[in-house]
C-alpha positions as CSV (number, residue, x, y, z in Angstrom):
1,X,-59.4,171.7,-34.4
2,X,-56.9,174.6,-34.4
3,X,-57.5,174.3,-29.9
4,X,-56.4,171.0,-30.3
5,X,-53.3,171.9,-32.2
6,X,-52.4,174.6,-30.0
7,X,-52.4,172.6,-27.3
8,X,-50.8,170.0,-28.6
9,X,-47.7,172.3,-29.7
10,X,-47.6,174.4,-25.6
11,X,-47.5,171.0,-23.9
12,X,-45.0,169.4,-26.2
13,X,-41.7,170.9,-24.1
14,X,-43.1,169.8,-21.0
15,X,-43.9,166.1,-22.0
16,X,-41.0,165.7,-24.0
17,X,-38.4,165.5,-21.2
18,X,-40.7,163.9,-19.3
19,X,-39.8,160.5,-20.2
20,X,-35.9,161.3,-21.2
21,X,-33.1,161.0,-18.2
22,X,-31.5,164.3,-17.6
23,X,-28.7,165.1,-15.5
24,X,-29.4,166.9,-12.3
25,X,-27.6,169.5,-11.7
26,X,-26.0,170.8,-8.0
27,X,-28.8,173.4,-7.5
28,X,-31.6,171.6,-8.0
29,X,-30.9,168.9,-5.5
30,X,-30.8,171.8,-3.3
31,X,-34.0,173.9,-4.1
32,X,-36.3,170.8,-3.9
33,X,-35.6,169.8,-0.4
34,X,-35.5,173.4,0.5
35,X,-38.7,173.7,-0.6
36,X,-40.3,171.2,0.4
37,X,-39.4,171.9,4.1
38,X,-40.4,175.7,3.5
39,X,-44.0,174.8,2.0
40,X,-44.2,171.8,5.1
41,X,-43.6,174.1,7.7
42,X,-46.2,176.8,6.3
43,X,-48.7,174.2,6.4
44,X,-47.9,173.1,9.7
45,X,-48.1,176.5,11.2
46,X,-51.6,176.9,9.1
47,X,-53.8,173.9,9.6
48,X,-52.0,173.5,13.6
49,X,-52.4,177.2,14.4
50,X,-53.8,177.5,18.2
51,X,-53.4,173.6,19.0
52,X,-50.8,172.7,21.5
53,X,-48.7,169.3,21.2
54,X,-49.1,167.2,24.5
């Protein structure tokens, strides 16, 4: 039971604003796309690594 409890009260902050509008602020609509394109082209260069494009 205490498990239960415990994991109720850790996942609380996480869920609670999950369902709430919040403002987005300047440098976060920068670090997503920034991201994204960082993690895209390491997985292009992984999974196409020795293929050529014809």
């Amino acid at each position: 039971m205490w498990l239960i409890i415990l994991l109720i009260l850790l996942l609380r902050p996480f869920i609670k604003g999950t369902f709430e509008y919040e403002k987005i602020t300047r440098k976060e609509m920068v670090i997503l796309p920034v991201y994204s394109l960082i993690m895209m082209l390491l997985s292009i260069d992984k999974d196409m690594n020795g293929q050529k494009f014809y």
